[in-house]
BALOBA-1460 file (C-alpha; in Angstrom, 3 decimals):
// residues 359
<rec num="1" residu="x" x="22.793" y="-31.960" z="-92.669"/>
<rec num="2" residu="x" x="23.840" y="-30.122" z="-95.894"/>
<rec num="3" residu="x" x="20.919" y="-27.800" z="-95.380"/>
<rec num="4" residu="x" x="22.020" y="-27.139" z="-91.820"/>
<rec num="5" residu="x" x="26.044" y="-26.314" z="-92.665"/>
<rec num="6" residu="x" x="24.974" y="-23.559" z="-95.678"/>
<rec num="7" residu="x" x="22.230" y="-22.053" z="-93.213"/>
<rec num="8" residu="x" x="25.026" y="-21.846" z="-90.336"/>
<rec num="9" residu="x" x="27.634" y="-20.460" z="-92.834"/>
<rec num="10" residu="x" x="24.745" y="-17.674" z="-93.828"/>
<rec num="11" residu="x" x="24.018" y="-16.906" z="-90.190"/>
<rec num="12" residu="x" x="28.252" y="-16.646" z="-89.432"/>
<rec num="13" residu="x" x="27.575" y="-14.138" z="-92.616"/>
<rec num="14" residu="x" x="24.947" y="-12.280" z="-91.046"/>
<rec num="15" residu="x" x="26.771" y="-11.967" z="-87.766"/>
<rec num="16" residu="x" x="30.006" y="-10.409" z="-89.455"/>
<rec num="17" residu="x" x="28.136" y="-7.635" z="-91.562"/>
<rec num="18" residu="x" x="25.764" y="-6.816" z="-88.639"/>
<rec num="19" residu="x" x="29.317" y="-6.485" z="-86.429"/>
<rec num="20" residu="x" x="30.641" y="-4.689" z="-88.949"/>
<rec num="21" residu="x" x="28.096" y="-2.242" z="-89.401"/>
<rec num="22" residu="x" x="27.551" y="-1.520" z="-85.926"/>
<rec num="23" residu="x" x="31.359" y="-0.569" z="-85.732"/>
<rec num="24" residu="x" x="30.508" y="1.283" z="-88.836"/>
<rec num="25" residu="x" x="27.792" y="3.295" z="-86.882"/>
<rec num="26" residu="x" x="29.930" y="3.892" z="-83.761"/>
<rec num="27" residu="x" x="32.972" y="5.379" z="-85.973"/>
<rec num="28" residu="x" x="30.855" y="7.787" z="-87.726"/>
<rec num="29" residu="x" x="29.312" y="9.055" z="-84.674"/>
<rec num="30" residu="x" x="32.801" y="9.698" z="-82.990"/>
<rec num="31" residu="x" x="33.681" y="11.203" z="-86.213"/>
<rec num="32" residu="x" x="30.803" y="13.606" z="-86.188"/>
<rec num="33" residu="x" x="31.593" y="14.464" z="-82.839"/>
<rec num="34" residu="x" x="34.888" y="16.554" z="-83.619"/>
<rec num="35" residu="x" x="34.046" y="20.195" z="-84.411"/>
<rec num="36" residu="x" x="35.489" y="23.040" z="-85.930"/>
<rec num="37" residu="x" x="35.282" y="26.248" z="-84.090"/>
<rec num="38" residu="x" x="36.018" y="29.484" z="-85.903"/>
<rec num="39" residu="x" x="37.941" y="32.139" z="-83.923"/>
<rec num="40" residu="x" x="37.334" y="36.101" z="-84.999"/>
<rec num="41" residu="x" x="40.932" y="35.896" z="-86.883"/>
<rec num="42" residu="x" x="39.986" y="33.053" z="-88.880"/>
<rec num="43" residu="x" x="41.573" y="30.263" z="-87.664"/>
<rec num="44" residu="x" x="40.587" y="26.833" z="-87.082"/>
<rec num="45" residu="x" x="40.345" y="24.998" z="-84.055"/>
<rec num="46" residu="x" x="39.284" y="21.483" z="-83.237"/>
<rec num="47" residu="x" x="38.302" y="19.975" z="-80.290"/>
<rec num="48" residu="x" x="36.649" y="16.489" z="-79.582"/>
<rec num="49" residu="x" x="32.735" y="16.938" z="-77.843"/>
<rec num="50" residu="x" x="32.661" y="14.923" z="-73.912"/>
<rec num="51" residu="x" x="30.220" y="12.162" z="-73.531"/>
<rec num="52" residu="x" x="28.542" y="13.784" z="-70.588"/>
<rec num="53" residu="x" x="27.120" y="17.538" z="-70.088"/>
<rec num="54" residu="x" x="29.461" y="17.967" z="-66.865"/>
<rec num="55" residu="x" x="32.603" y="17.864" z="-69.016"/>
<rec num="56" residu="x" x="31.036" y="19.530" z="-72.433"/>
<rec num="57" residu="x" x="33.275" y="22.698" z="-73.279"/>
<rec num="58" residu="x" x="31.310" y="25.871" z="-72.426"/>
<rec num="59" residu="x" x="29.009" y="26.626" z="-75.607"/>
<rec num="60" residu="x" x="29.554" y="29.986" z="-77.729"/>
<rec num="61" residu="x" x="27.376" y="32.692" z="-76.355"/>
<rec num="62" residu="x" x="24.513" y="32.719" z="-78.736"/>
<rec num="63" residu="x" x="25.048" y="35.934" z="-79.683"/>
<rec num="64" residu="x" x="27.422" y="34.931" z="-82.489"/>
<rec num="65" residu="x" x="26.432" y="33.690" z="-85.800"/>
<rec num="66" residu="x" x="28.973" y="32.583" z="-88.555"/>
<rec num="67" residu="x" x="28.514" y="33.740" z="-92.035"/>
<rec num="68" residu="x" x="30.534" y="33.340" z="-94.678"/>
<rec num="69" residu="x" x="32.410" y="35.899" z="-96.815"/>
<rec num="70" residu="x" x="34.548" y="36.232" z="-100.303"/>
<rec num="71" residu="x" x="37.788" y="34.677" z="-97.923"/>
<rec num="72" residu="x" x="37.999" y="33.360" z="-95.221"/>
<rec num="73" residu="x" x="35.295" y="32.796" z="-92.990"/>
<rec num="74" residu="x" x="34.860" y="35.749" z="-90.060"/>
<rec num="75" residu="x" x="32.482" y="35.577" z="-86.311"/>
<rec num="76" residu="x" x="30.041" y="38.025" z="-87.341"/>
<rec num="77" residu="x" x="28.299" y="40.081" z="-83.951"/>
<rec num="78" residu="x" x="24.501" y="40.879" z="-85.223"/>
<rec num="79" residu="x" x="23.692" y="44.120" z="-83.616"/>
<rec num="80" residu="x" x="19.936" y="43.622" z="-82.860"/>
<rec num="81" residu="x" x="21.339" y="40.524" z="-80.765"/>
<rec num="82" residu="x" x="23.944" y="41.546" z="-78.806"/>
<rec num="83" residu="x" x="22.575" y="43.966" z="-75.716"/>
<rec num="84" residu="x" x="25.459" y="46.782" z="-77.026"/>
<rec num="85" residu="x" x="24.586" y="49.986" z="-77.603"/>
<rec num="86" residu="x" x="26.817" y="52.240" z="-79.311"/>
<rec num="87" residu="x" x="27.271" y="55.652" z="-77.709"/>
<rec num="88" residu="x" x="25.270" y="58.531" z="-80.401"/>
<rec num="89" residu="x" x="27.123" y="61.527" z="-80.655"/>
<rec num="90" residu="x" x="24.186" y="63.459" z="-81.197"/>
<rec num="91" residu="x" x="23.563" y="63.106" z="-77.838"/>
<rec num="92" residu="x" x="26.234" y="64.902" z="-77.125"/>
<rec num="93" residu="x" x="26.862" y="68.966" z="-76.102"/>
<rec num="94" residu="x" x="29.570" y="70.437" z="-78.152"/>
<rec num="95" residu="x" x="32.602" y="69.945" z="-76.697"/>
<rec num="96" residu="x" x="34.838" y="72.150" z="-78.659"/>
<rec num="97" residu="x" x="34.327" y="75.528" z="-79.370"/>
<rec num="98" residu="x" x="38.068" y="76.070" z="-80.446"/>
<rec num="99" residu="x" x="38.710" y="74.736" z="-84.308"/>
<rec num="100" residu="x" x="40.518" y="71.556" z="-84.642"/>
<rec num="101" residu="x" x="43.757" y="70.225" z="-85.962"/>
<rec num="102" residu="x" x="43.326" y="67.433" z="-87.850"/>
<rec num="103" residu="x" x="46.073" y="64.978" z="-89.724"/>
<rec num="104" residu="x" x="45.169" y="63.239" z="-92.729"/>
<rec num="105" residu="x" x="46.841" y="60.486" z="-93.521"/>
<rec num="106" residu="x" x="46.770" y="58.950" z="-96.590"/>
<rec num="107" residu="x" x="47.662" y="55.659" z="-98.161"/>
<rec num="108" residu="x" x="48.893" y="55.916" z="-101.221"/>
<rec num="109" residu="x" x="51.216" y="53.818" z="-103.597"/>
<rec num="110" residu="x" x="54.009" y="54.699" z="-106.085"/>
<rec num="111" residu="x" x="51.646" y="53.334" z="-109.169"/>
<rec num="112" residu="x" x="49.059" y="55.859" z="-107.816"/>
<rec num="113" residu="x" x="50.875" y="58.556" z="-106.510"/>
<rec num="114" residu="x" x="50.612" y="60.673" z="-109.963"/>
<rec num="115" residu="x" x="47.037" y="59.997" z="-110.477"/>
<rec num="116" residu="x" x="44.705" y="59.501" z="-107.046"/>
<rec num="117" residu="x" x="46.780" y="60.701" z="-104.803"/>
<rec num="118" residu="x" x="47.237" y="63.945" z="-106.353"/>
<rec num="119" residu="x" x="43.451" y="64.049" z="-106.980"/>
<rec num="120" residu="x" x="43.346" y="63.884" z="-103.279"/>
<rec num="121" residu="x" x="46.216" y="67.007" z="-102.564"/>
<rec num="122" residu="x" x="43.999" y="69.180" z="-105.156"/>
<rec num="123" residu="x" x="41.376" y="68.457" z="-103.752"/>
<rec num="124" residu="x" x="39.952" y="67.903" z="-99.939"/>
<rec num="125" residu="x" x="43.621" y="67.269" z="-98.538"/>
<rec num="126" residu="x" x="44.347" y="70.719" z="-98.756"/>
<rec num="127" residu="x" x="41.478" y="71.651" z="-95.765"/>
<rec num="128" residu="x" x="43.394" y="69.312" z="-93.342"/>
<rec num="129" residu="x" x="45.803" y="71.173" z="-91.267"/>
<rec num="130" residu="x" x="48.543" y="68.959" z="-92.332"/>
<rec num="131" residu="x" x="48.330" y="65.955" z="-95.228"/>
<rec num="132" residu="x" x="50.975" y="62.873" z="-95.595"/>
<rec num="133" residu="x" x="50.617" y="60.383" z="-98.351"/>
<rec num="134" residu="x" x="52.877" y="57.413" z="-97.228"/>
<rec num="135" residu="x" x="53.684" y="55.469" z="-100.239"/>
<rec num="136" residu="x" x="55.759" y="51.887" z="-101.066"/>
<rec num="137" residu="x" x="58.425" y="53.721" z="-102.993"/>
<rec num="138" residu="x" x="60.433" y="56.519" z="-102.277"/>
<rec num="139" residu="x" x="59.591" y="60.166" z="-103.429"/>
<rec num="140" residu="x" x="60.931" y="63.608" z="-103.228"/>
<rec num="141" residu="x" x="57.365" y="65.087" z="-103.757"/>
<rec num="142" residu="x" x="56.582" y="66.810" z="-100.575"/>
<rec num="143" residu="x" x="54.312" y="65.556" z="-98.030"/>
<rec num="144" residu="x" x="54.823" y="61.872" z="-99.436"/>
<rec num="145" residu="x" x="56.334" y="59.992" z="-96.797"/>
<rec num="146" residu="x" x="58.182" y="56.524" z="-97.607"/>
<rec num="147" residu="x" x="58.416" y="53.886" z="-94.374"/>
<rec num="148" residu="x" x="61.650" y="51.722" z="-95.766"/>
<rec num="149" residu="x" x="60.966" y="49.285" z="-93.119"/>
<rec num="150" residu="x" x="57.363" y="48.561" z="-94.083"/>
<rec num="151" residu="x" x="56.494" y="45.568" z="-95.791"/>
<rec num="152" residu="x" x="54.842" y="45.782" z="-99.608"/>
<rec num="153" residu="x" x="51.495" y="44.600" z="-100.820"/>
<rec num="154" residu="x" x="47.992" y="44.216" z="-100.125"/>
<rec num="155" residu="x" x="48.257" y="41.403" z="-97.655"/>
<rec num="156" residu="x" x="50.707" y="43.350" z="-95.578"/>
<rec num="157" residu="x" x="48.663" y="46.369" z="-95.310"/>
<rec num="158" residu="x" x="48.424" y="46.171" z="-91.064"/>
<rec num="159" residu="x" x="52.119" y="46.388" z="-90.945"/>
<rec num="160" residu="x" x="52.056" y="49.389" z="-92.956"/>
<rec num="161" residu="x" x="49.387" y="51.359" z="-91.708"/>
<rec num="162" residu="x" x="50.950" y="50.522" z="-87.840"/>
<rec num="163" residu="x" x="54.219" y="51.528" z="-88.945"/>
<rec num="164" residu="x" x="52.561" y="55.319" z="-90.561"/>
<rec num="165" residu="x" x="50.525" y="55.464" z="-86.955"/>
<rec num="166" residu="x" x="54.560" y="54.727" z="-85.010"/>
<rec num="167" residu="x" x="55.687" y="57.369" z="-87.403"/>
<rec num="168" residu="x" x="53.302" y="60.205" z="-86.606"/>
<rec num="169" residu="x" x="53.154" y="59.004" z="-82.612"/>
<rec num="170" residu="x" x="56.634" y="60.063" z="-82.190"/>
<rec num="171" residu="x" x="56.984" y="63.136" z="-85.123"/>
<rec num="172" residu="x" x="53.093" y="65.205" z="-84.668"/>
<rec num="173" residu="x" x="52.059" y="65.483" z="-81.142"/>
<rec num="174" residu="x" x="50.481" y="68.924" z="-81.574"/>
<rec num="175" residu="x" x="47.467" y="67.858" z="-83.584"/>
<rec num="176" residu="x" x="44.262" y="66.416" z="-81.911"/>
<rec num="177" residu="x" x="42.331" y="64.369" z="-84.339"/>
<rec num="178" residu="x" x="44.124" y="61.421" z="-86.884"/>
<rec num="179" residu="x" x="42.332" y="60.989" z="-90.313"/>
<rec num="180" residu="x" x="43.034" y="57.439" z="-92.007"/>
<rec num="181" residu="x" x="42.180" y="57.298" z="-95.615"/>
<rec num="182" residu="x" x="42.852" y="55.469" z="-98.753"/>
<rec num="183" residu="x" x="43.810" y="57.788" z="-101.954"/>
<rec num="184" residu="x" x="40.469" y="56.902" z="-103.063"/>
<rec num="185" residu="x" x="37.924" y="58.320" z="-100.327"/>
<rec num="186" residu="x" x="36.994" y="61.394" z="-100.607"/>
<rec num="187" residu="x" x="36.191" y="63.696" z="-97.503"/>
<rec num="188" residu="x" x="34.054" y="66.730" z="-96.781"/>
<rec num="189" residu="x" x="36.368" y="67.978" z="-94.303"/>
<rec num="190" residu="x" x="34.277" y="70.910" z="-92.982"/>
<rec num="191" residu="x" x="31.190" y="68.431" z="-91.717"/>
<rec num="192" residu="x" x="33.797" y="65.946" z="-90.389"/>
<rec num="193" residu="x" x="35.413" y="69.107" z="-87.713"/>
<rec num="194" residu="x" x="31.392" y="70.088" z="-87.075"/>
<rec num="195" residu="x" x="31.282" y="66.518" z="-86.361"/>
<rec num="196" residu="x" x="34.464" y="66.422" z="-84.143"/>
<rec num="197" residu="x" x="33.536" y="69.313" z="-81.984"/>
<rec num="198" residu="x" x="31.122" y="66.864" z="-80.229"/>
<rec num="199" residu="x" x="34.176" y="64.935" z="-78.681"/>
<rec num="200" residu="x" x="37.312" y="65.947" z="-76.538"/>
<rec num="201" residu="x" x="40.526" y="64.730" z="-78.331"/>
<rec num="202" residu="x" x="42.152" y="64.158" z="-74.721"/>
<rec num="203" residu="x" x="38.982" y="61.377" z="-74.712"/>
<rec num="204" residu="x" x="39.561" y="57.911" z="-76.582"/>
<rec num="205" residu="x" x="37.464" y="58.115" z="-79.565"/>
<rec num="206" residu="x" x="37.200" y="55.975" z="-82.999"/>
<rec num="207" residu="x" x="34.467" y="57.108" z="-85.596"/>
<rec num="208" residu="x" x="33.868" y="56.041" z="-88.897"/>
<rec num="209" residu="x" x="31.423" y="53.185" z="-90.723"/>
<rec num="210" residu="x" x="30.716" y="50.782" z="-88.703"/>
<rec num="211" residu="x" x="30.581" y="47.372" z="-89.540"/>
<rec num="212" residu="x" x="28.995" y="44.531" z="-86.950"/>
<rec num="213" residu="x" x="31.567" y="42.211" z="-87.380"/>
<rec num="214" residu="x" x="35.013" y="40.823" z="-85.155"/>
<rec num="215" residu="x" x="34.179" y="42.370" z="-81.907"/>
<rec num="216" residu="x" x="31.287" y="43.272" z="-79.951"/>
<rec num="217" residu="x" x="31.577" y="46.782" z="-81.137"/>
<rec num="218" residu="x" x="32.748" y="45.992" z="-84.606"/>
<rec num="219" residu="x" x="35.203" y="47.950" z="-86.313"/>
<rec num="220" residu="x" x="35.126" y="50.684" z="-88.467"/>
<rec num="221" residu="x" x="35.784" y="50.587" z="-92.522"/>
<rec num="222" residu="x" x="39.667" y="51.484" z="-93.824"/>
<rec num="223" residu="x" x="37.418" y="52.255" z="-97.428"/>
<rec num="224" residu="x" x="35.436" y="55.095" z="-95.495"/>
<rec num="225" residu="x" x="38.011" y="56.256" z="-93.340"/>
<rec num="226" residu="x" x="38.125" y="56.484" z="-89.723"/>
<rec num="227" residu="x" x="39.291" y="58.950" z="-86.984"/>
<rec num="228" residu="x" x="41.259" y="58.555" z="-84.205"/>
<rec num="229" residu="x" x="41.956" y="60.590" z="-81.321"/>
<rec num="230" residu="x" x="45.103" y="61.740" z="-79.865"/>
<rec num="231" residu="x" x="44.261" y="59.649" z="-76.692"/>
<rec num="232" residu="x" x="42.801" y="56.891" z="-78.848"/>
<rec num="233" residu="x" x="46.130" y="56.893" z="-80.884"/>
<rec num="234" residu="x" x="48.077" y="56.681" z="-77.304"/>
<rec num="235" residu="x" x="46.211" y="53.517" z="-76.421"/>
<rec num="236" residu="x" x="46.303" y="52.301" z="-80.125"/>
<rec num="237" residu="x" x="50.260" y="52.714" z="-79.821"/>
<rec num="238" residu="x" x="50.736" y="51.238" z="-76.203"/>
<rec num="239" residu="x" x="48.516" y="47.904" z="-77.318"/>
<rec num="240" residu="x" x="50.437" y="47.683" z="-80.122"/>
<rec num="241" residu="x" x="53.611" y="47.779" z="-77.961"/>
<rec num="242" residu="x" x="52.270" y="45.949" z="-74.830"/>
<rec num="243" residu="x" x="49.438" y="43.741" z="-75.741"/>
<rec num="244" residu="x" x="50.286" y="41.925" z="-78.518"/>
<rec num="245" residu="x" x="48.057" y="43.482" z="-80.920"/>
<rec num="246" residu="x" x="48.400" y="42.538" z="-84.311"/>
<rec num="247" residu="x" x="51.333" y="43.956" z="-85.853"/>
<rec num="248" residu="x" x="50.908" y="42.831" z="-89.904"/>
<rec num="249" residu="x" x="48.140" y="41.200" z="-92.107"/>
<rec num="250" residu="x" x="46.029" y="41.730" z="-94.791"/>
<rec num="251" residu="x" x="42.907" y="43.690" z="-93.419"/>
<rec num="252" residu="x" x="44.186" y="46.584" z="-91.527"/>
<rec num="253" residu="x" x="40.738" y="48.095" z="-90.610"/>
<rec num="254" residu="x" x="39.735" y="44.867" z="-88.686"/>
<rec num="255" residu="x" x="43.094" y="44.646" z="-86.952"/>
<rec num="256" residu="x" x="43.370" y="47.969" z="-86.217"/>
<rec num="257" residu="x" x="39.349" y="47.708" z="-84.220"/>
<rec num="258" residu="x" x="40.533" y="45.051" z="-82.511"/>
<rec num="259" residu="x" x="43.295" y="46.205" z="-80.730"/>
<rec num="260" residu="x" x="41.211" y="49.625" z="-79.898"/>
<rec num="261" residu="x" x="38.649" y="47.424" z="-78.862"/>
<rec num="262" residu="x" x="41.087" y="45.345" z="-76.677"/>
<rec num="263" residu="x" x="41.741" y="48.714" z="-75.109"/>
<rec num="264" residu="x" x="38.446" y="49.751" z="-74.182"/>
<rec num="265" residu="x" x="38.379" y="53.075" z="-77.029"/>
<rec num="266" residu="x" x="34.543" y="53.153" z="-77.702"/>
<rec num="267" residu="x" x="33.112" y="53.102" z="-81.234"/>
<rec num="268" residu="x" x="30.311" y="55.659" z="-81.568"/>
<rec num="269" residu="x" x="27.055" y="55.882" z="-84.087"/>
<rec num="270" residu="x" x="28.229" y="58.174" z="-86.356"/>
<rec num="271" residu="x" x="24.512" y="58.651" z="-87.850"/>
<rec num="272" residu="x" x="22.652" y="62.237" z="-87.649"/>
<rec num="273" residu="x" x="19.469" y="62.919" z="-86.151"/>
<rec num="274" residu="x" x="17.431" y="60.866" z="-89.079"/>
<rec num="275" residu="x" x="19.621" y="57.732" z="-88.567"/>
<rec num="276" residu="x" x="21.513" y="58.818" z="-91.864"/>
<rec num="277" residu="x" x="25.123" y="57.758" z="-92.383"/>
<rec num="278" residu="x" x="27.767" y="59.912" z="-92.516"/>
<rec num="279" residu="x" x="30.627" y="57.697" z="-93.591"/>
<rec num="280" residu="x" x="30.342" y="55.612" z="-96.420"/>
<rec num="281" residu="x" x="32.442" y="52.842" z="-97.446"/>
<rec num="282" residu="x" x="30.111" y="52.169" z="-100.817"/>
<rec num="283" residu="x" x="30.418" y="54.389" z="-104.098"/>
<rec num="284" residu="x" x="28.884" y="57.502" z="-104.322"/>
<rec num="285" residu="x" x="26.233" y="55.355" z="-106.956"/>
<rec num="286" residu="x" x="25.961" y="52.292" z="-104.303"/>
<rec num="287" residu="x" x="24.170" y="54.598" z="-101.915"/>
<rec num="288" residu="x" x="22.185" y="57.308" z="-104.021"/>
<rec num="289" residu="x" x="21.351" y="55.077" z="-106.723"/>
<rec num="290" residu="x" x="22.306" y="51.433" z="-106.099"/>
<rec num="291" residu="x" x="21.978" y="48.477" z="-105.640"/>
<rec num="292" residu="x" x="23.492" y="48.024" z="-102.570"/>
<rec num="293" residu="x" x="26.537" y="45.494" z="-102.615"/>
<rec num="294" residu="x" x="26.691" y="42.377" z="-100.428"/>
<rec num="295" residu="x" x="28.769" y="44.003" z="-98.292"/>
<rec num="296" residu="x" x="26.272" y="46.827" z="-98.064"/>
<rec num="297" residu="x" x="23.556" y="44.946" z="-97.140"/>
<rec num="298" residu="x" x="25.363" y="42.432" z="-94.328"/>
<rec num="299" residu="x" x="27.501" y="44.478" z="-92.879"/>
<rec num="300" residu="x" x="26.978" y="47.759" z="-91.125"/>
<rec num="301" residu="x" x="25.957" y="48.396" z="-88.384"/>
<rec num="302" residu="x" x="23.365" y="50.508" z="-89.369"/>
<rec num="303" residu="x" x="21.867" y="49.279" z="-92.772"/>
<rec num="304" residu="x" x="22.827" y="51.015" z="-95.748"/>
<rec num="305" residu="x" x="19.808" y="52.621" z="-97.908"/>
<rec num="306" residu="x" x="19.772" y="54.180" z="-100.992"/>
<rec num="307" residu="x" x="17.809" y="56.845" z="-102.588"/>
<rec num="308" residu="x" x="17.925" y="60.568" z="-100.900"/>
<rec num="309" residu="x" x="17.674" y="58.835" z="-97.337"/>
<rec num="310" residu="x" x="20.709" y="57.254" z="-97.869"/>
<rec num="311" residu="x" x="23.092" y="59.873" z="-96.888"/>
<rec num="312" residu="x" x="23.288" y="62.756" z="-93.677"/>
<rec num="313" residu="x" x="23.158" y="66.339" z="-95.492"/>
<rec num="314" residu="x" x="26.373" y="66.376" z="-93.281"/>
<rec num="315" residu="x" x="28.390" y="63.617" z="-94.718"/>
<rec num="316" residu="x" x="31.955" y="63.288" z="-94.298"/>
<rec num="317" residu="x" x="33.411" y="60.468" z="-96.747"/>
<rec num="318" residu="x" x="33.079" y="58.611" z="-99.903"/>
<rec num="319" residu="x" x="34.789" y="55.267" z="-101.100"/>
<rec num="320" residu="x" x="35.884" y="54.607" z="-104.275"/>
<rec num="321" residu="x" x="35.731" y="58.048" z="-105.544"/>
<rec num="322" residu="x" x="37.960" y="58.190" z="-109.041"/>
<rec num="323" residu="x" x="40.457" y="61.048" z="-109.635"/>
<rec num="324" residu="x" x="37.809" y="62.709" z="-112.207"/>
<rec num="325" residu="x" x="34.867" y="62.279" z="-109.351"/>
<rec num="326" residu="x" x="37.244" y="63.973" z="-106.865"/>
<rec num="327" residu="x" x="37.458" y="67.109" z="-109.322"/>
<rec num="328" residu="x" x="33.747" y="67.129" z="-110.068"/>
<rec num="329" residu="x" x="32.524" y="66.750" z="-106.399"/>
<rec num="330" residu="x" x="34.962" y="69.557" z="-105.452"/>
<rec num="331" residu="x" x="33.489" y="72.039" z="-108.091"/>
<rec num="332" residu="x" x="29.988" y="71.328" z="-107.136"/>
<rec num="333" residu="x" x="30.502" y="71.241" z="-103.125"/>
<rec num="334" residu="x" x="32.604" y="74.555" z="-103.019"/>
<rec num="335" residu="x" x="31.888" y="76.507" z="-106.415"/>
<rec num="336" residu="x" x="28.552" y="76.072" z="-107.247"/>
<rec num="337" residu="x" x="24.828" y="76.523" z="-105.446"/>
<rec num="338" residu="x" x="21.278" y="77.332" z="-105.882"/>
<rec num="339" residu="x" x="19.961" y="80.199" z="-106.136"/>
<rec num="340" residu="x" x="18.330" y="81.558" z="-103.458"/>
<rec num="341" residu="x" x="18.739" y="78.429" z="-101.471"/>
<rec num="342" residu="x" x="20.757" y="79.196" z="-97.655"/>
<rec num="343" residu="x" x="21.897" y="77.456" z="-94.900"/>
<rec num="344" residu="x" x="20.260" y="77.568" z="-91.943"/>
<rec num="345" residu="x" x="20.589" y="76.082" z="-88.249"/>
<rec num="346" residu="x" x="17.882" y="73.886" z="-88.844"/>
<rec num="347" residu="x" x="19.778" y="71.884" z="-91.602"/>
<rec num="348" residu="x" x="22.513" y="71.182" z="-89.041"/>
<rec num="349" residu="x" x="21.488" y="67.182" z="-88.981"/>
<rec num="350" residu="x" x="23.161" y="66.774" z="-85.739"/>
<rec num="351" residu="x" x="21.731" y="69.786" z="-83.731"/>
<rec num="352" residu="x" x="19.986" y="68.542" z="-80.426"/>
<rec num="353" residu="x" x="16.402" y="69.416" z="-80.395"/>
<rec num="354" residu="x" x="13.310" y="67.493" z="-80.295"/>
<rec num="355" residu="x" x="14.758" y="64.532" z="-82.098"/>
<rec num="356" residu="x" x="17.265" y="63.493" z="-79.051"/>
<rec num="357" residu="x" x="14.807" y="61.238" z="-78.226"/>
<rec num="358" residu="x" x="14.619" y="58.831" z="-81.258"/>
<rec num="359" residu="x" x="17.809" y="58.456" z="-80.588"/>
């Protein structure tokens, strides 16, 4: 009988931990079921999965991957998955014979004002038809623009370059093309009007560097600078009034695709006839020399190469560029050449002729 009672008391034993490890089992797997979903502005969502298939939430679209980045973790579009094809202006007759007015605006703060900023005024800002640097301080230097209202810092950066777009909506309607830059890109402003006289201003258009990432279009790099046309700025200005577009935060460039995006202003392949970029949000040594950065080699839409295929003959920006750079790439784009070396049509790396079709 004493035999019998311990073996019962081991079998009640038994039971218990096989009870509780079944309930052990049964909590995990509800626990596993709860998900976190990453929306394209970062935020995290949870929702709980459905025992059945009739009331599972719709899957994402299998188009969109998730990849991980130096902050917070972003949707990222992969272009050789998603069936979008970005309209090539190559493809394009010119559409402008007249010269264009362009605005360049530039973003430019108080500590740099003296230093890159000027660089940029010596330099390539004087071949825009008009050039505002729009600063976090006020100035009396001409052409520097301080917005009082605008909020200070890097992680306000969407409120300030929305409030410099509000500010040139309402004071310069008479130019046709917008030029965003930072004080360090530098731009070859003669290739960038070739480039524009494939496009109609009074058309919604938004070039620049593309990177795969957001949207189904993507957006285009702040570091490389992007254009905007007069009608793109019109629907830029009426989402941001209207539709809730972002109005502050720390990457500008993203918010600033999204709500063109969210307003149907196409992002074109701004690559010449070889599939060469034109606008570059790497240093000048990322893409002729290298290596590539991370960023370089995820993120645009077209992939970034180095060595002498890494750049159109007609390129129109440079990130990073230092005050000294801006000087030196200056003297040798407009003061010096080679002797007995001329231009000719057949340099033009956007002319349409038997490569249209590789296009």
């Amino acid at each position: 009988m004493r035999t019998i009672s311990l073996f019962s008391k081991r079998g009640s034993f038994s039971v218990i931990c096989l009870i509780t490890f079944f309930m052990f089992v049964i909590f995990f797997l509800q626990t596993q079921q709860k998900i976190n979903v990453i929306q394209s502005d970062g935020h995290v969502i949870n929702y709980r999965r459905q025992a059945t298939e009739q009331t599972h939430p719709k899957p994402l679209p299998e188009t969109i991957t998730f990849v991980s980045t130096t902050s917070l973790p972003v949707i990222q579009t992969d272009k050789h998955e998603v069936k979008f094809r970005r309209p090539i202006a190559r493809n394009r007759s010119p559409q402008s014979p007249l010269p264009t007015s362009i605005m360049c605006l530039v973003l430019t703060t108080s500590n740099t004002l003296l230093s890159k900023a000027k660089a940029v005024n010596d330099t390539w800002g004087r071949r825009c038809n008009k050039t505002i640097f729009f600063t976090n301080r006020p100035s009396t230097i001409q052409n520097v623009v301080y917005l009082d209202l605008a909020k200070d810092g890097r992680k306000h950066l969407t409120d300030k370059v929305v409030r410099i777009f509000e500010y040139v909506h309402k004071q310069f309607t008479e130019y046709d093309w917008f030029l965003k830059a930072d004080d360090d890109t530098y731009v070859i402003l003669e290739n960038l009007r070739h480039f524009l006289s494939f496009f109609k201003s009074k058309e919604p258009v938004y070039l620049g560097q593309n990177y795969k990432l957001y949207t189904k279009q993507g957006y285009n790099s702040g570091g490389a600078g992007y254009i905007l046309s007069k009608e793109a700025l019109n629907k830029l200005m009426f989402g941001i009034k209207y539709k809730n577009c972002p109005k502050d935060g720390k990457d500008e460039d993203v918010d600033i695709g999204k709500c063109l995006d969210r307003q149907g202003v196409p992002v074109y392949d701004t690559t010449d006839k070889f599939n060469r970029e034109t606008f570059h949000g790497g240093t000048i040594e990322d893409h002729m020399v290298g290596p590539l950065s991370d960023l370089l080699k995820k993120y645009p839409s077209t992939p970034a190469k180095t060595g002498k295929d890494c750049c159109s003959t007609n390129t129109i920006t440079f990130h990073y560029v230092s005050p000294k750079m801006m000087y030196i790439l200056d003297i040798f784009l407009y003061h010096l050449t080679v002797y007995g070396r001329n231009y000719s049509s057949s340099q033009n790396a956007f002319a349409l002729d038997q490569y249209r079709e590789m296009s």
